[in-house]
C-alpha positions as CSV (number, residue, x, y, z in Angstrom):
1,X,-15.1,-0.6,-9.6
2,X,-12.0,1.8,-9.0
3,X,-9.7,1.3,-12.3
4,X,-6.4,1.0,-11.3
5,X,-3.7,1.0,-14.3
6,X,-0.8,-0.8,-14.0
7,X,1.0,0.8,-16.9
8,X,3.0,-2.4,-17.9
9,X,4.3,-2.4,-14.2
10,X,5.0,-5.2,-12.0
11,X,1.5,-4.8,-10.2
12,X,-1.1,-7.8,-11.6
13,X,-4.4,-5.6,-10.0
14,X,-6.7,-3.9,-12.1
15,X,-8.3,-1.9,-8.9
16,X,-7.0,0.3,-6.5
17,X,-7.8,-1.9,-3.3
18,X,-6.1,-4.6,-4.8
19,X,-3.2,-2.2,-6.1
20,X,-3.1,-0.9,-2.1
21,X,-3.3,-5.1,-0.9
22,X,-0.3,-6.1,-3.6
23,X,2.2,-3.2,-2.4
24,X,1.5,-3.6,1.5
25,X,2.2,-7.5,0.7
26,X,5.4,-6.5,-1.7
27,X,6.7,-4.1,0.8
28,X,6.3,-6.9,4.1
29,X,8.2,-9.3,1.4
30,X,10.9,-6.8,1.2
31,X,11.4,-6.0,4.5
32,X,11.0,-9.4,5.8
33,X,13.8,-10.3,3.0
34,X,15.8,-7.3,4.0
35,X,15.8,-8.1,7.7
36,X,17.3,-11.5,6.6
37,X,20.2,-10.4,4.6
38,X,21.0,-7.8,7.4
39,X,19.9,-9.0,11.0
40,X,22.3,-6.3,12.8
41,X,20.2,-3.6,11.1
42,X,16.6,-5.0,10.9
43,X,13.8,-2.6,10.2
44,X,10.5,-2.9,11.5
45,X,8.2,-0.8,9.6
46,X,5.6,-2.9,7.9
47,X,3.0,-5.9,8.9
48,X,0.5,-7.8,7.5
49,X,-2.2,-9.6,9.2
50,X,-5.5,-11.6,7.9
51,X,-8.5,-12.3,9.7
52,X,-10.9,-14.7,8.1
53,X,-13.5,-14.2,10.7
54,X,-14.7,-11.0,9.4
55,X,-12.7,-11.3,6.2
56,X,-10.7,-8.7,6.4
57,X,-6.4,-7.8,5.3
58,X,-4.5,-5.3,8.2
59,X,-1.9,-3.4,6.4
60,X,0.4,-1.4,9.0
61,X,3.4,0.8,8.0
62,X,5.3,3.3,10.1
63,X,6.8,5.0,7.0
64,X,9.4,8.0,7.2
65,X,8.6,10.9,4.5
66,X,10.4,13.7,2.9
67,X,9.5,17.1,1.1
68,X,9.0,17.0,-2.5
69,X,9.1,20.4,-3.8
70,X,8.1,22.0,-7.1
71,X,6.8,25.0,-8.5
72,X,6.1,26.3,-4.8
73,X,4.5,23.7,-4.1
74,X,5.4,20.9,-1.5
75,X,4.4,17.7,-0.9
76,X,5.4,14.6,0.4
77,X,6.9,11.0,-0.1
78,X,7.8,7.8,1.5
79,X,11.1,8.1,1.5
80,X,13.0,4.6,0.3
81,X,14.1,2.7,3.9
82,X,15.7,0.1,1.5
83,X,18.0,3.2,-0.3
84,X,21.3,1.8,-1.1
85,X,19.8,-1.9,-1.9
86,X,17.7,-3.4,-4.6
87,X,14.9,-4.6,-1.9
88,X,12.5,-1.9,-2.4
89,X,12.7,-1.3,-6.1
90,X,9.3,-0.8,-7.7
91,X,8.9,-0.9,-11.4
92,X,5.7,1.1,-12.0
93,X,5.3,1.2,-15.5
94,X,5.0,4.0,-17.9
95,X,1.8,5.9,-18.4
96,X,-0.2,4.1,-15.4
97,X,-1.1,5.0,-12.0
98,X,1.6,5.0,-9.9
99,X,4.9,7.1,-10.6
100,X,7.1,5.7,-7.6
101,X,9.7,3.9,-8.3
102,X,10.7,1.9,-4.8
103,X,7.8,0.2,-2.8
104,X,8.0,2.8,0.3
105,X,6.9,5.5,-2.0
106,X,4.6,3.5,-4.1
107,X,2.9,2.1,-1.2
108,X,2.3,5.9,0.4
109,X,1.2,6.6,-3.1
110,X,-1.3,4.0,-3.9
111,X,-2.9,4.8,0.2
112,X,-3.4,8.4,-1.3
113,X,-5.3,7.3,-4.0
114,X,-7.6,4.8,-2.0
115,X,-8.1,7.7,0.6
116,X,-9.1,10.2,-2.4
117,X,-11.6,7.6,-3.8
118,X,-13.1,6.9,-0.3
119,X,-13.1,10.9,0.5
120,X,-15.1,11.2,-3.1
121,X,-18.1,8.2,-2.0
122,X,-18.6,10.1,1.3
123,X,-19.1,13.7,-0.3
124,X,-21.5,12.2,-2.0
125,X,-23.0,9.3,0.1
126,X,-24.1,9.6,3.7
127,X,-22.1,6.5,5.5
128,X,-22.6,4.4,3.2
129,X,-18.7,3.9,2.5
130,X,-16.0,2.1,5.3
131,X,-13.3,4.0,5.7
132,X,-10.8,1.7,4.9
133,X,-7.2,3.6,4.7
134,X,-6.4,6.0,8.4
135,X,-2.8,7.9,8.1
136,X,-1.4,10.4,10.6
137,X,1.3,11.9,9.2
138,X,3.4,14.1,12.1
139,X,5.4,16.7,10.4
140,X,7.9,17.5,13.1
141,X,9.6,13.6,12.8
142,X,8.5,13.0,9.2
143,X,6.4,10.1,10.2
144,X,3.9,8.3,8.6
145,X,1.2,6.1,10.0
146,X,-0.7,3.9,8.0
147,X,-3.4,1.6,8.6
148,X,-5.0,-0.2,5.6
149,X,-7.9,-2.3,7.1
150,X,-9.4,-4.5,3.4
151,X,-11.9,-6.1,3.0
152,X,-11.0,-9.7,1.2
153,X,-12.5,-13.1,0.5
154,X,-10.9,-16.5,0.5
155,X,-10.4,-19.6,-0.7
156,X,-8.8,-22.8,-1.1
157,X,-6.7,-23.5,-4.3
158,X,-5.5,-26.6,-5.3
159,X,-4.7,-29.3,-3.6
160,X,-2.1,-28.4,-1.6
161,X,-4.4,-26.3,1.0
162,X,-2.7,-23.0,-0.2
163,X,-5.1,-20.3,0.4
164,X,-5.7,-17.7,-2.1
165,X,-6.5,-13.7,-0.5
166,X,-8.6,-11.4,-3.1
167,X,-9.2,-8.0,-2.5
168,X,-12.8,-6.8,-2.6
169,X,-13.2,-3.4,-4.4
170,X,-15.7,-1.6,-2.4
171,X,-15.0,1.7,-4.0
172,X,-16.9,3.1,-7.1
């Protein structure tokens, strides 16, 4: 099982595919919620789609990223399409996994970690593993493609006929 720590955060999971299945599903909740208060201006950068048949959760996100840069060294971050409104703020807790504070960046985070972890199983495992994360990241337009394809079971709760979706941690 892939530990995840929440650090106290708003994030329930307690392993890094359900970490990655909670943001995407925070971050289509914010946008959809964003696109609502502001129809002149919507944004279309994240979607969520389930397939039962082969029990599987679609994450997509077309993310824009900026330089982070330290020490000589540079990286990169979802930048916050939400800046200037409380939509996309993230609470990540202190001393967990995640050091984002607004969904964008968390989300880009968290698929990092899920594509280390799968990187580390095929090292070491000849296709054995799914790949389950893809990103392109073009660094002339600071564009991010993600592509987040979980595998999930599901089920019935209550009476109601509300479904429940649980991630299923593939990774070691």
């Amino acid at each position: 099982m892939s530990a995840f720590n929440a650090g106290g955060g708003e994030l329930t999971a307690t392993n890094k595919v359900a970490a990655l299945m909670e943001l995407g599903f925070k971050l289509v909740k914010a946008e959809d919620a964003y696109n609502a208060s502001s129809p002149q201006f919507p944004l279309n950068t994240a979607a969520m789609a389930v397939t039962t048949t082969n029990g599987s959760l679609t994450l997509t996100a077309t993310l824009p990223v900026e330089d982070i840069r330290s020490g000589g060294v540079v990286g990169l971050k979802a930048r916050n399409i939400f800046a200037g409104t409380t939509f996309g703020d993230f609470n990540p807790g202190t001393a967990g996994d995640l050091a984002s504070t607004d969904l964008p960046s968390a989300f880009f985070e968290m698929v990092m970690f899920v594509d280390d972890e799968e990187k580390k199983v095929r090292a070491n495992v000849v296709q054995s593993q799914p790949k389950m994360v893809t990103h392109n990241i073009d660094l002339n337009t600071r564009i991010a493609n993600v592509t987040a394809v979980l595998p999930i079971q599901t089920a019935l709760t209550g009476t109601d006929g509300d479904i429940a979706l649980k991630a299923i941690d593939v990774l070691p």
